[in-house]
mmCIF file of the N, C-alpha and C atoms, coordinates in Angstrom:
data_MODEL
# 
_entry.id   MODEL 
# 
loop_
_atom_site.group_PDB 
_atom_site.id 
_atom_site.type_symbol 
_atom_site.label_atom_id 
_atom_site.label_alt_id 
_atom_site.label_comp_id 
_atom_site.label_asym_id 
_atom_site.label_entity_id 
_atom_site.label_seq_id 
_atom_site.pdbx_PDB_ins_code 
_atom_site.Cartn_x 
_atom_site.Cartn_y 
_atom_site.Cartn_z 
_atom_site.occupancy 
_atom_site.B_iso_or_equiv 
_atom_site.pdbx_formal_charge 
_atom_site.auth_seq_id 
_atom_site.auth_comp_id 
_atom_site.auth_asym_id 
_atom_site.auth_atom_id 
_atom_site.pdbx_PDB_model_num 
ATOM 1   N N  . UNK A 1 1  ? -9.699  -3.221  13.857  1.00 0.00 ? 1  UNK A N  1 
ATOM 2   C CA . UNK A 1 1  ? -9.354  -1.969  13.226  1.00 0.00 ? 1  UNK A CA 1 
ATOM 3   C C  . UNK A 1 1  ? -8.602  -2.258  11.925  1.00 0.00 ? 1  UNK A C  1 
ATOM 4   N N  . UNK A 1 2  ? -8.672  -1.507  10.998  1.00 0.00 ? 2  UNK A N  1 
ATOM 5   C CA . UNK A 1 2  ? -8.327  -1.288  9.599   1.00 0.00 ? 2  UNK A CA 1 
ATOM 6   C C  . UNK A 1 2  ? -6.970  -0.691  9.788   1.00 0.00 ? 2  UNK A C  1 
ATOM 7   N N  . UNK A 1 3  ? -6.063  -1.294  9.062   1.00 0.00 ? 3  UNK A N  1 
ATOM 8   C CA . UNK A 1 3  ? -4.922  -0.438  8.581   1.00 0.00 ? 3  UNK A CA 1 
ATOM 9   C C  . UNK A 1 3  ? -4.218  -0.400  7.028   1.00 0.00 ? 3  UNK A C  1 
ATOM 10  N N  . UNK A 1 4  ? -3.774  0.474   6.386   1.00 0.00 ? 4  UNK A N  1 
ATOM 11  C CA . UNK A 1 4  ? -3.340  0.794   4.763   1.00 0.00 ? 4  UNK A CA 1 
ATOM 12  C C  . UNK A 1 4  ? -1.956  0.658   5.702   1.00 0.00 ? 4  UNK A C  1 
ATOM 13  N N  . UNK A 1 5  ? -1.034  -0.750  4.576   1.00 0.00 ? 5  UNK A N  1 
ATOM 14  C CA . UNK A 1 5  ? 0.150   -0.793  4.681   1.00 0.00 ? 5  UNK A CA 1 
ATOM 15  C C  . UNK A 1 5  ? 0.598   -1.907  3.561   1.00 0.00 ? 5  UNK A C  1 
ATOM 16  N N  . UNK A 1 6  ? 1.903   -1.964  3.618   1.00 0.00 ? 6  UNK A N  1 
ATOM 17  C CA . UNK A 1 6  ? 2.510   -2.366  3.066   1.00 0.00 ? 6  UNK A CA 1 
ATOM 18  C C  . UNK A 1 6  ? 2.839   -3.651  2.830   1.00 0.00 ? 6  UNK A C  1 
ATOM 19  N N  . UNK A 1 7  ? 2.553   -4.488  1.828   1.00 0.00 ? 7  UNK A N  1 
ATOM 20  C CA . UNK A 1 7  ? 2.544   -6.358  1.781   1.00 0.00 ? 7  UNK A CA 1 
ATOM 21  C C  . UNK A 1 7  ? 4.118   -6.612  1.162   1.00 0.00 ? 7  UNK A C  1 
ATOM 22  N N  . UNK A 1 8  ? 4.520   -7.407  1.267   1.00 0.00 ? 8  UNK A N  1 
ATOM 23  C CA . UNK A 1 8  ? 5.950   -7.857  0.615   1.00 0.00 ? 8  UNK A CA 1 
ATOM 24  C C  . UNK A 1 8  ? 5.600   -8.619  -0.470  1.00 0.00 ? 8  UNK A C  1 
ATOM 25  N N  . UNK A 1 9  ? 6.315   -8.653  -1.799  1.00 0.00 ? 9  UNK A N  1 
ATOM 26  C CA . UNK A 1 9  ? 6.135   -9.512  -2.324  1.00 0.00 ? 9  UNK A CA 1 
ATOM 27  C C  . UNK A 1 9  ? 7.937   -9.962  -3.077  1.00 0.00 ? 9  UNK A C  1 
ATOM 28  N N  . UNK A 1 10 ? 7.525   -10.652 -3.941  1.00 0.00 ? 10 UNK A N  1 
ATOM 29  C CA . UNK A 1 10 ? 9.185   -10.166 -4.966  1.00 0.00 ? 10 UNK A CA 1 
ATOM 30  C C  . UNK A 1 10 ? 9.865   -11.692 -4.575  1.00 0.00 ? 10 UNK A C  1 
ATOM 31  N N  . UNK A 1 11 ? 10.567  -11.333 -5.327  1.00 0.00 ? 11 UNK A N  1 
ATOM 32  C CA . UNK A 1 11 ? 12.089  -12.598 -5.200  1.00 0.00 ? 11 UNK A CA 1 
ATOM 33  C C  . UNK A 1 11 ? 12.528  -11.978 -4.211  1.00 0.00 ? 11 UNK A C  1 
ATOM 34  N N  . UNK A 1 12 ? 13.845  -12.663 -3.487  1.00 0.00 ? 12 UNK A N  1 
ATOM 35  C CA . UNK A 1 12 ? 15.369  -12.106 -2.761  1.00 0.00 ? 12 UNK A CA 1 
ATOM 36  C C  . UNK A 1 12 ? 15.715  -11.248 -3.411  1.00 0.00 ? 12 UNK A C  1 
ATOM 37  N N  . UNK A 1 13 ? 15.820  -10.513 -2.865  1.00 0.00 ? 13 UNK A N  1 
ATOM 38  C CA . UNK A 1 13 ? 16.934  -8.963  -3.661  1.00 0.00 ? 13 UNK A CA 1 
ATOM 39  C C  . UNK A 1 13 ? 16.274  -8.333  -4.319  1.00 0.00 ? 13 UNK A C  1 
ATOM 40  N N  . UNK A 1 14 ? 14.805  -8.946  -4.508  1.00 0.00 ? 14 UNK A N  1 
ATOM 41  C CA . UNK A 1 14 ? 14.321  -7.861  -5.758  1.00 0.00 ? 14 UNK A CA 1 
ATOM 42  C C  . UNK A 1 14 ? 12.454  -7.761  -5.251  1.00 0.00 ? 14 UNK A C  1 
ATOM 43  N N  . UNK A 1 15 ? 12.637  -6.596  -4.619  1.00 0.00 ? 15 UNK A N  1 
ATOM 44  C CA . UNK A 1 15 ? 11.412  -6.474  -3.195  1.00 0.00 ? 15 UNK A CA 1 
ATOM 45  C C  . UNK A 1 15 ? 10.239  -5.995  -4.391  1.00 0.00 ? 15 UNK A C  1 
ATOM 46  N N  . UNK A 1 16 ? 9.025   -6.023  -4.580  1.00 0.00 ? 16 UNK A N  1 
ATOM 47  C CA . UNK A 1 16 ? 7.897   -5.765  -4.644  1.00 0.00 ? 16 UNK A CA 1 
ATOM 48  C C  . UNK A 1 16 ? 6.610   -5.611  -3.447  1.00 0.00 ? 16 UNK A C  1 
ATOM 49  N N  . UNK A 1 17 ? 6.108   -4.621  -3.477  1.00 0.00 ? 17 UNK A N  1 
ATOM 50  C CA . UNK A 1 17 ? 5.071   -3.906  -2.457  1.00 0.00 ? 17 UNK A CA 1 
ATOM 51  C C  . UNK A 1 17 ? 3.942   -3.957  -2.896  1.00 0.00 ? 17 UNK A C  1 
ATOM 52  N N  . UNK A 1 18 ? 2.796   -4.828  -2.501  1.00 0.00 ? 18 UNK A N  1 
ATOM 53  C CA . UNK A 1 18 ? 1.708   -4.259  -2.856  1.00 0.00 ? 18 UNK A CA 1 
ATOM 54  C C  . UNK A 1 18 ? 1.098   -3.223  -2.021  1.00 0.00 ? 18 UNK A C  1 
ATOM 55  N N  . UNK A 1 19 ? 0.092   -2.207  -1.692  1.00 0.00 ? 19 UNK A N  1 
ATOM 56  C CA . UNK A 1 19 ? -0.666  -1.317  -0.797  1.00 0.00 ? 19 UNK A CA 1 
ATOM 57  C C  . UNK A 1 19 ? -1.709  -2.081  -0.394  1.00 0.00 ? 19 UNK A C  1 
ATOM 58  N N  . UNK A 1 20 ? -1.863  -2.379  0.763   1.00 0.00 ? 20 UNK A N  1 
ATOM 59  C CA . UNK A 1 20 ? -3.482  -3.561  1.215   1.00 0.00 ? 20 UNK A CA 1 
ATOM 60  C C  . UNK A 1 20 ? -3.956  -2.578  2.163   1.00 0.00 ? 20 UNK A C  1 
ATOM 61  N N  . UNK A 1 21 ? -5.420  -2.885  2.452   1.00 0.00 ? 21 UNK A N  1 
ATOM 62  C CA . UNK A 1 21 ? -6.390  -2.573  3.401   1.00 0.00 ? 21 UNK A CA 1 
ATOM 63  C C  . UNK A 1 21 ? -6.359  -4.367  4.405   1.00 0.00 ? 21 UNK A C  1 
ATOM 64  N N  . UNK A 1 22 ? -5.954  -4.178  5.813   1.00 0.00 ? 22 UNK A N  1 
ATOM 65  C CA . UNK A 1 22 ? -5.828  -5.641  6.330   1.00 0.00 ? 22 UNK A CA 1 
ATOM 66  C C  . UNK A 1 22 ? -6.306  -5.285  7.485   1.00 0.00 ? 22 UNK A C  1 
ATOM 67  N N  . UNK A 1 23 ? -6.635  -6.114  8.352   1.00 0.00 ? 23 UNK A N  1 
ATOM 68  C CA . UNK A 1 23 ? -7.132  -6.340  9.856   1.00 0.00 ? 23 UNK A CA 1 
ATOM 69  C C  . UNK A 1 23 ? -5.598  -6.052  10.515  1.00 0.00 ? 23 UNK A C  1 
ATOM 70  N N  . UNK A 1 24 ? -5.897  -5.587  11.573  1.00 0.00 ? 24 UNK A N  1 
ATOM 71  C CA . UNK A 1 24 ? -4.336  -5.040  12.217  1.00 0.00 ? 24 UNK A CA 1 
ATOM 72  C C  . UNK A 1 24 ? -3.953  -6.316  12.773  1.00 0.00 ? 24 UNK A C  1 
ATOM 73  N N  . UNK A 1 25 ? -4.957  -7.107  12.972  1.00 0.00 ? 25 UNK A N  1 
ATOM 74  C CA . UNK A 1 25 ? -3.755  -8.423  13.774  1.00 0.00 ? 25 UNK A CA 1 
ATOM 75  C C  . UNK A 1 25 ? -3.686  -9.265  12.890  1.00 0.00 ? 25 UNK A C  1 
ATOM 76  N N  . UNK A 1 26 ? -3.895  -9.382  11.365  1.00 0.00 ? 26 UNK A N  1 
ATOM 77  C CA . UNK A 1 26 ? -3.321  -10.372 10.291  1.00 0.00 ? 26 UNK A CA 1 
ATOM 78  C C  . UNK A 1 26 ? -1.907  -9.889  10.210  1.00 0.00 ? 26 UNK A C  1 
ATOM 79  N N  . UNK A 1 27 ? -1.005  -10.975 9.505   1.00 0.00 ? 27 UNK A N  1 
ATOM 80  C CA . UNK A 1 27 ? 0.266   -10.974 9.189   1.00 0.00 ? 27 UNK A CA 1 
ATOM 81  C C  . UNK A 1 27 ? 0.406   -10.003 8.476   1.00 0.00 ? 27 UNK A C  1 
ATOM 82  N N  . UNK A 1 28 ? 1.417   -9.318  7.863   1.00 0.00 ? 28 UNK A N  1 
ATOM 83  C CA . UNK A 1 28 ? 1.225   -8.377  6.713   1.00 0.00 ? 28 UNK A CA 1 
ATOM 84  C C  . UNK A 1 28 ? 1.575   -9.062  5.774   1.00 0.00 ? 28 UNK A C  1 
ATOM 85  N N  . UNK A 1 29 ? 1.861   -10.436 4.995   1.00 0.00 ? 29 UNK A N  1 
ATOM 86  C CA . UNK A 1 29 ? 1.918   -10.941 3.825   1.00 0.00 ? 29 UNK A CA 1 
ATOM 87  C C  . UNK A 1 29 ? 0.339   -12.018 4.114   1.00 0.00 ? 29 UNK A C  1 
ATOM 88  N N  . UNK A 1 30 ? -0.419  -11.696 4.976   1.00 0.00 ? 30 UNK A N  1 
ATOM 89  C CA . UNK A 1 30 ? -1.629  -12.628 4.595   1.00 0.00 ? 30 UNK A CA 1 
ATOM 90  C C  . UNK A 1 30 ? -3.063  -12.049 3.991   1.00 0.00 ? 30 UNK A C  1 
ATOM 91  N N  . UNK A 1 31 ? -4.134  -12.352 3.864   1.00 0.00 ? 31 UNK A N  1 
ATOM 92  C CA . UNK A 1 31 ? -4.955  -12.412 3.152   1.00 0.00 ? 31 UNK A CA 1 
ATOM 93  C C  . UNK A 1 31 ? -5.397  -10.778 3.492   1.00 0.00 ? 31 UNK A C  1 
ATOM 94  N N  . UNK A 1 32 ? -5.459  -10.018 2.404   1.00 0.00 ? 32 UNK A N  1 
ATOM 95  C CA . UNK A 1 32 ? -6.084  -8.365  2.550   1.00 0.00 ? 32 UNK A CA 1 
ATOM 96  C C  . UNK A 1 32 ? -7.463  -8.291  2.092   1.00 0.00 ? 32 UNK A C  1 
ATOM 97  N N  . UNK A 1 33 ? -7.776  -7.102  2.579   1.00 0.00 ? 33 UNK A N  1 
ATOM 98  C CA . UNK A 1 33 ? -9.427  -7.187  2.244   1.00 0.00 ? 33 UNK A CA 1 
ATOM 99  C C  . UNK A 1 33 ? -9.520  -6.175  1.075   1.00 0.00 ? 33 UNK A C  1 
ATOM 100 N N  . UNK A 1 34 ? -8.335  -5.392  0.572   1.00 0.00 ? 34 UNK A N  1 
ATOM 101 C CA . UNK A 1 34 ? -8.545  -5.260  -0.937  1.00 0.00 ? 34 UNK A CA 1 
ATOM 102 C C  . UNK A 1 34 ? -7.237  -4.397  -0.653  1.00 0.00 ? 34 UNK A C  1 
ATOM 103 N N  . UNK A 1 35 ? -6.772  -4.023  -2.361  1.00 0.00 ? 35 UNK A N  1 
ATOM 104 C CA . UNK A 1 35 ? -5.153  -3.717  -2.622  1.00 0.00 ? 35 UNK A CA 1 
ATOM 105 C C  . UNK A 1 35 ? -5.602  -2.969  -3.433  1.00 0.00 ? 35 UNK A C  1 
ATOM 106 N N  . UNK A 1 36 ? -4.652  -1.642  -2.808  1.00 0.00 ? 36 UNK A N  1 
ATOM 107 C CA . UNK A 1 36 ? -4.884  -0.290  -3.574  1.00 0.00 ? 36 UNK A CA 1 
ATOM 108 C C  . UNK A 1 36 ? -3.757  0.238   -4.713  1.00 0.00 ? 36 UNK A C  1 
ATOM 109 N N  . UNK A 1 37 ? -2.621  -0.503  -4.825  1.00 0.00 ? 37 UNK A N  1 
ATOM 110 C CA . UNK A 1 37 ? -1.558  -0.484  -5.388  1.00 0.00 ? 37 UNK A CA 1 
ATOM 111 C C  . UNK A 1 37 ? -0.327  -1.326  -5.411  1.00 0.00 ? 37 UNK A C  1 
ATOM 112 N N  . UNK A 1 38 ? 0.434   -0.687  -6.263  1.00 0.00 ? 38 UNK A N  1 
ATOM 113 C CA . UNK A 1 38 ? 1.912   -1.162  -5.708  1.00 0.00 ? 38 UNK A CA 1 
ATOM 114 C C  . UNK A 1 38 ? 2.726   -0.009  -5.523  1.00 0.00 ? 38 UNK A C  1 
ATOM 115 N N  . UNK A 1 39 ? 4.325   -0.499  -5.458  1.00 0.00 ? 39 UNK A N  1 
ATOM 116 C CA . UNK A 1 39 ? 5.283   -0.088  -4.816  1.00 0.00 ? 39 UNK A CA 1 
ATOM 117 C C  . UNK A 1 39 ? 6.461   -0.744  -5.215  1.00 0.00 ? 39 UNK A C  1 
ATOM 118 N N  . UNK A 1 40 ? 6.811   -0.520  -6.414  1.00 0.00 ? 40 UNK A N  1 
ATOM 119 C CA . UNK A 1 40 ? 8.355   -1.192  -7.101  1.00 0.00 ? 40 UNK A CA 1 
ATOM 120 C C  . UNK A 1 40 ? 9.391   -0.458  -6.995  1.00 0.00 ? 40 UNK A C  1 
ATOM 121 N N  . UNK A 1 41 ? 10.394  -0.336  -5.989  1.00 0.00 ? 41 UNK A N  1 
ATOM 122 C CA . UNK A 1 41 ? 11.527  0.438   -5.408  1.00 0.00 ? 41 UNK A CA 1 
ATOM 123 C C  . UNK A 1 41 ? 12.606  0.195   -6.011  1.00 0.00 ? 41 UNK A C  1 
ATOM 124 N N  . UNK A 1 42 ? 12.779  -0.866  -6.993  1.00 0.00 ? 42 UNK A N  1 
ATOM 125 C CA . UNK A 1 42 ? 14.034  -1.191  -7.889  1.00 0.00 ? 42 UNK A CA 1 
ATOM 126 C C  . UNK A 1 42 ? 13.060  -0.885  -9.330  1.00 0.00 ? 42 UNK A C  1 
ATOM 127 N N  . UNK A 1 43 ? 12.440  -0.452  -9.458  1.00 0.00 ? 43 UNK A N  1 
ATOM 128 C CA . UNK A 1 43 ? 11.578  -0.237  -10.902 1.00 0.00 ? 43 UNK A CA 1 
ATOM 129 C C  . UNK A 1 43 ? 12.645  0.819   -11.582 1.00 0.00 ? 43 UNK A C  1 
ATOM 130 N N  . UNK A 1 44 ? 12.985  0.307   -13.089 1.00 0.00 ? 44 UNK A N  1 
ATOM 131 C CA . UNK A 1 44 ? 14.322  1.385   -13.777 1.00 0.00 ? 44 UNK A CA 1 
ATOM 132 C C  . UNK A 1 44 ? 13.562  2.476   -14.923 1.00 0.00 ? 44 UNK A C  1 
ATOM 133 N N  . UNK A 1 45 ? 13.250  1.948   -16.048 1.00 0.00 ? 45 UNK A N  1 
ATOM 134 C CA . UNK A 1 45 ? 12.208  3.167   -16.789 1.00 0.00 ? 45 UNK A CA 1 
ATOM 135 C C  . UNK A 1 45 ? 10.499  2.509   -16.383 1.00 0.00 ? 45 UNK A C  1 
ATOM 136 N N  . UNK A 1 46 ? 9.949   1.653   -15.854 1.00 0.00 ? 46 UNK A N  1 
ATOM 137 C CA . UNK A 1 46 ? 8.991   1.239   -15.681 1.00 0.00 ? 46 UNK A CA 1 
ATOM 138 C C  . UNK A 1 46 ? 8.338   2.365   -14.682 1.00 0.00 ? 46 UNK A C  1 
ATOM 139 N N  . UNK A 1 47 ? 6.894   1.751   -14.122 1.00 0.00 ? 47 UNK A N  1 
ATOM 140 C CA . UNK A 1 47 ? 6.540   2.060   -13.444 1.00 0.00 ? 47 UNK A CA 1 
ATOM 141 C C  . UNK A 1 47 ? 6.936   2.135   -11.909 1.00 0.00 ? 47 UNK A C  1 
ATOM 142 N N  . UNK A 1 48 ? 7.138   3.051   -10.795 1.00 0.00 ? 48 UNK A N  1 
ATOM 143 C CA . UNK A 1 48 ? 7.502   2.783   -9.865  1.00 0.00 ? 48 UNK A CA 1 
ATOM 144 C C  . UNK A 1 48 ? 6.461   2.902   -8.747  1.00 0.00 ? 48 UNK A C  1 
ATOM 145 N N  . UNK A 1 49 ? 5.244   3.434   -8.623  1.00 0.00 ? 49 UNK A N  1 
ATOM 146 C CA . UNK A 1 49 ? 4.213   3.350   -7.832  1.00 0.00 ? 49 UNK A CA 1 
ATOM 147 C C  . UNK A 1 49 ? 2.966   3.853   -8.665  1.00 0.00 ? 49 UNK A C  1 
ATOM 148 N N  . UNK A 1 50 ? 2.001   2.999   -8.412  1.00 0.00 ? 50 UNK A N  1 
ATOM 149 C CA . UNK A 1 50 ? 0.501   3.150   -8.860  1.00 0.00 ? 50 UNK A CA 1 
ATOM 150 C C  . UNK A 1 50 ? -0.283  2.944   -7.375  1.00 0.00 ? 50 UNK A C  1 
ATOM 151 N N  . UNK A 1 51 ? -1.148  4.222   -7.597  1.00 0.00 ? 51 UNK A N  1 
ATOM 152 C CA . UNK A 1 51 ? -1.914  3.863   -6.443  1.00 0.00 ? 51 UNK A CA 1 
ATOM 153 C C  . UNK A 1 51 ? -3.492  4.200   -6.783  1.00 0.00 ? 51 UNK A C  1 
ATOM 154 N N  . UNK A 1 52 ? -4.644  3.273   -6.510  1.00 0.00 ? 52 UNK A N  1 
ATOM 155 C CA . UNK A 1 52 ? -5.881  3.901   -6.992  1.00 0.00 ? 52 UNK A CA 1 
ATOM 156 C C  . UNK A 1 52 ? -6.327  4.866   -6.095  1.00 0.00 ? 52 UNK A C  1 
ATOM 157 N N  . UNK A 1 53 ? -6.544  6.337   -6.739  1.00 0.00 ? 53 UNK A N  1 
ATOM 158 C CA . UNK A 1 53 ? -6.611  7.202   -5.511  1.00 0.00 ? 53 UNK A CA 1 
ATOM 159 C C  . UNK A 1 53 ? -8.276  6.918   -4.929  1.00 0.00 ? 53 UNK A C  1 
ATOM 160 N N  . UNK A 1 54 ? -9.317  6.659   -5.306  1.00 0.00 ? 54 UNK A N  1 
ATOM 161 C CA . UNK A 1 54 ? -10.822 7.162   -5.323  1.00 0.00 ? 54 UNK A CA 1 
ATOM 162 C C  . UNK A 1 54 ? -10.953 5.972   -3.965  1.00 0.00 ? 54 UNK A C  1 
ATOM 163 N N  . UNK A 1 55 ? -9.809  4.414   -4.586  1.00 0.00 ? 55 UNK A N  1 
ATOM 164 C CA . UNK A 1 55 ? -10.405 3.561   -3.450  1.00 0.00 ? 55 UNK A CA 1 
ATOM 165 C C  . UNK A 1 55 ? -9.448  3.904   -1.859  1.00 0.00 ? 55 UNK A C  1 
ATOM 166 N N  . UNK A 1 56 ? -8.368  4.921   -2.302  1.00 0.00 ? 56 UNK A N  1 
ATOM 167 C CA . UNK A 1 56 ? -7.574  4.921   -0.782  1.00 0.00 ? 56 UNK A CA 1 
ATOM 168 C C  . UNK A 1 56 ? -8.258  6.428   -0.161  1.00 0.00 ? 56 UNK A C  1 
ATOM 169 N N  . UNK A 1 57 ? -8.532  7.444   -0.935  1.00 0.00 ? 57 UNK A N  1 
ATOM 170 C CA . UNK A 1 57 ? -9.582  8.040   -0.374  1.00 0.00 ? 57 UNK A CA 1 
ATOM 171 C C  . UNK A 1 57 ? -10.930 7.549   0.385   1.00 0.00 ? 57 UNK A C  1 
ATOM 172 N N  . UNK A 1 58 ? -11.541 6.535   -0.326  1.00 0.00 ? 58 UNK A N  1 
ATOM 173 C CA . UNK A 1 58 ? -12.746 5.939   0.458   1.00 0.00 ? 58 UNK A CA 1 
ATOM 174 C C  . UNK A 1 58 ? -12.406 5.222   1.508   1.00 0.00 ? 58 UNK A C  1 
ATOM 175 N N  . UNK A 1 59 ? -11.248 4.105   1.673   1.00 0.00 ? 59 UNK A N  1 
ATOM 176 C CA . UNK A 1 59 ? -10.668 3.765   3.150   1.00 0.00 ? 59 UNK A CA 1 
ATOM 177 C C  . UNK A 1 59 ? -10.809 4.457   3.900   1.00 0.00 ? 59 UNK A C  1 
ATOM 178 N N  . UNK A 1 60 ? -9.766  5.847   3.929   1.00 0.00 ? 60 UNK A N  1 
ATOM 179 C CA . UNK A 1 60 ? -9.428  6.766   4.719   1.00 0.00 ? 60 UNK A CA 1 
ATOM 180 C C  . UNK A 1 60 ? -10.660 7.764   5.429   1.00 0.00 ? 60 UNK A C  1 
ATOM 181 N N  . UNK A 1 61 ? -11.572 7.355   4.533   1.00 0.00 ? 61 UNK A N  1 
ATOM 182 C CA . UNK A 1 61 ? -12.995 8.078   5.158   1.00 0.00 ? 61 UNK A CA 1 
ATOM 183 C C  . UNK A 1 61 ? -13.404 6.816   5.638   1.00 0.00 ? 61 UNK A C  1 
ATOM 184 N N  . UNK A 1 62 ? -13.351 6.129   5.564   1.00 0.00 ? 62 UNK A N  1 
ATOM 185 C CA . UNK A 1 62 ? -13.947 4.988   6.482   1.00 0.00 ? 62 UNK A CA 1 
ATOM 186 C C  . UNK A 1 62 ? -13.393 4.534   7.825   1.00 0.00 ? 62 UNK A C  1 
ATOM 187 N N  . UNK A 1 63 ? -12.244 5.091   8.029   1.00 0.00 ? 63 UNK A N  1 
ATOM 188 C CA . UNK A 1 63 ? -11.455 5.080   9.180   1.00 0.00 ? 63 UNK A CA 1 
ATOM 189 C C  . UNK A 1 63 ? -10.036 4.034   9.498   1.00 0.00 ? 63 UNK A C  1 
ATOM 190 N N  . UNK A 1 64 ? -9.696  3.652   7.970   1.00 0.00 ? 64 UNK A N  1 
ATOM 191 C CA . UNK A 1 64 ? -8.269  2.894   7.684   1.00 0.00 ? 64 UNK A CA 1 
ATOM 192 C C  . UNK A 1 64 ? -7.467  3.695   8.298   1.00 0.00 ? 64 UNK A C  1 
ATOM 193 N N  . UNK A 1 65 ? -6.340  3.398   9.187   1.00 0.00 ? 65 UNK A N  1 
ATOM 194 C CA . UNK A 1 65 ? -5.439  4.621   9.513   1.00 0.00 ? 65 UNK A CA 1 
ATOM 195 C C  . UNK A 1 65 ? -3.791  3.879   8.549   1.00 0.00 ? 65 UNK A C  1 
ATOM 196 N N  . UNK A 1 66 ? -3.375  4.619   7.724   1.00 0.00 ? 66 UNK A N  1 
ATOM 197 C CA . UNK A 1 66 ? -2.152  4.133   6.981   1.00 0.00 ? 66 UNK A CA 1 
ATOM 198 C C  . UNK A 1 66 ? -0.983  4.157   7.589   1.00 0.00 ? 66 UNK A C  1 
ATOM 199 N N  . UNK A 1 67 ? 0.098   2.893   7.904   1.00 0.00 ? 67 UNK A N  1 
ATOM 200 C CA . UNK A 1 67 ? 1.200   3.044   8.014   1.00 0.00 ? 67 UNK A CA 1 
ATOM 201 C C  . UNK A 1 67 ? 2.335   4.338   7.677   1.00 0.00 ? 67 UNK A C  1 
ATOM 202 N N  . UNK A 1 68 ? 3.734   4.474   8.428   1.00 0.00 ? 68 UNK A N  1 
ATOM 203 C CA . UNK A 1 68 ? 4.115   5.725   8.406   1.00 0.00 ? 68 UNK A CA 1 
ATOM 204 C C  . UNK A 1 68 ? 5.107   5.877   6.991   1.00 0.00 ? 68 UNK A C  1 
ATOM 205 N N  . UNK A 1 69 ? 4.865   4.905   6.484   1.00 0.00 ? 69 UNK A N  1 
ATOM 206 C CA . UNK A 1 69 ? 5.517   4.642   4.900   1.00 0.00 ? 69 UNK A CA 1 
ATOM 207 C C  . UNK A 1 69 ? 4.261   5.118   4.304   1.00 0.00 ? 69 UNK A C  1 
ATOM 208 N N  . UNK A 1 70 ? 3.056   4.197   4.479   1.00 0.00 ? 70 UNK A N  1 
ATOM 209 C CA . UNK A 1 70 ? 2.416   4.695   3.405   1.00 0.00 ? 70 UNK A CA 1 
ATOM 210 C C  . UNK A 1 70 ? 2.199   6.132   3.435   1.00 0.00 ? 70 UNK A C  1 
ATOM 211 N N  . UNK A 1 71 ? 1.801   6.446   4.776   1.00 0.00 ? 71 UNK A N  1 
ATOM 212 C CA . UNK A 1 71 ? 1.232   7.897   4.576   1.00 0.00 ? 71 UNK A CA 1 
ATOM 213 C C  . UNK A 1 71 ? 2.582   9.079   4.171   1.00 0.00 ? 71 UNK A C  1 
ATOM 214 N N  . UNK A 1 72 ? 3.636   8.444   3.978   1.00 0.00 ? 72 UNK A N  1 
ATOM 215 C CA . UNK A 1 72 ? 4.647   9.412   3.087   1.00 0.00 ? 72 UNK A CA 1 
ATOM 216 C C  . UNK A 1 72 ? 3.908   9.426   1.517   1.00 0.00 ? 72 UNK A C  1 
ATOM 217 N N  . UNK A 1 73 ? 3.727   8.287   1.356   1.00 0.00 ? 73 UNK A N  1 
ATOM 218 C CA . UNK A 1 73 ? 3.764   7.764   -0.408  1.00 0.00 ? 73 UNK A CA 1 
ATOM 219 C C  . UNK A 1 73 ? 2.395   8.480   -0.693  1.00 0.00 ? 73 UNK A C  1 
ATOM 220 N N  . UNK A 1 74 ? 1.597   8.292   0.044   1.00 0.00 ? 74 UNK A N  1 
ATOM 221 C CA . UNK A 1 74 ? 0.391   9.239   0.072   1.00 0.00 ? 74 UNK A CA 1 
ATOM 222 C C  . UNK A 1 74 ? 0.332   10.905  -0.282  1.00 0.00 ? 74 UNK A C  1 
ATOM 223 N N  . UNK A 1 75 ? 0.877   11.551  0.940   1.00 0.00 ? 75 UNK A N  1 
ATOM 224 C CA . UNK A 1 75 ? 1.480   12.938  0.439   1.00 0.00 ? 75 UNK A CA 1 
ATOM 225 C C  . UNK A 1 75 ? 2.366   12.816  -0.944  1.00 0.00 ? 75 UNK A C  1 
ATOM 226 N N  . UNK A 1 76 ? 3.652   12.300  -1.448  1.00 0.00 ? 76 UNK A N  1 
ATOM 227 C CA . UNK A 1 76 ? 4.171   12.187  -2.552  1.00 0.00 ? 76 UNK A CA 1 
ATOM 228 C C  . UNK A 1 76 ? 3.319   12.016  -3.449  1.00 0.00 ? 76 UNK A C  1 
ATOM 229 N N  . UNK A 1 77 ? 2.306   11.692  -3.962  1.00 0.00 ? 77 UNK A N  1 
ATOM 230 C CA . UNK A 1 77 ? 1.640   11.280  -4.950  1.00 0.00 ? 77 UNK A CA 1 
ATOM 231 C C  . UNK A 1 77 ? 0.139   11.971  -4.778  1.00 0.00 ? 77 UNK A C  1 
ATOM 232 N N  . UNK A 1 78 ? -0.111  12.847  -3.895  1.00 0.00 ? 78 UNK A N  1 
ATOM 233 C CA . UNK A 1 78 ? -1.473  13.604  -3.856  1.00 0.00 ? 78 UNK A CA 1 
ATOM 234 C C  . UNK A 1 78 ? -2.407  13.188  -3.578  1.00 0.00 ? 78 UNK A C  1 
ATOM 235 N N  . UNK A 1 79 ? -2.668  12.011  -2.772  1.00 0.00 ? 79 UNK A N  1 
ATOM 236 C CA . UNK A 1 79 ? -3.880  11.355  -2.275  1.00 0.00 ? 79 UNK A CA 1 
ATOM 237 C C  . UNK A 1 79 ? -4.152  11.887  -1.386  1.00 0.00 ? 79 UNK A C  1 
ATOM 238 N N  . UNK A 1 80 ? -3.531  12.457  -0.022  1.00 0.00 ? 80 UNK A N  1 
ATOM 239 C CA . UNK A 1 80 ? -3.896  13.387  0.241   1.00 0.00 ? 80 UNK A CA 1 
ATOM 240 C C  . UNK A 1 80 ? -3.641  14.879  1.001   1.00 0.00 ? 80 UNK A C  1 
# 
């Protein structure tokens, strides 16, 4: 089964998120089968979330079910 969640990335102290499509029993920092965004939570005038909507819409019809983070960031940003 497919799940939309959340990858770690970043230095110590300074967290970066990518959005992945992954197999539910991979690690969540290992290999994704494609990345729909990020998620920069210390981001100051920059960007703080990009998400491609057309490819997390097509997951979600395909039967990805998203973590309970993502599917906040989801509603926040109109995907869906």
């Amino acid at each position: 089964m497919l799940s939309i969640r959340l990858a770690r990335n970043g230095a110590k102290k300074r967290p970066f998120y990518h959005i992945v499509v992954s197999e539910n029993d991979r690690i969540p920092t290992g290999q994704a089968v494609e990345v729909l965004g990020f998620v920069n939570p210390i981001a100051g005038a920059g960007e703080a979330v990009r998400i491609d909507v057309e490819k997390a819409k097509s997951w979600l019809q395909k039967g990805a079910q998203p973590s309970k983070t993502v599917l906040d960031l989801f509603k926040k940003n109109q995907v869906i």
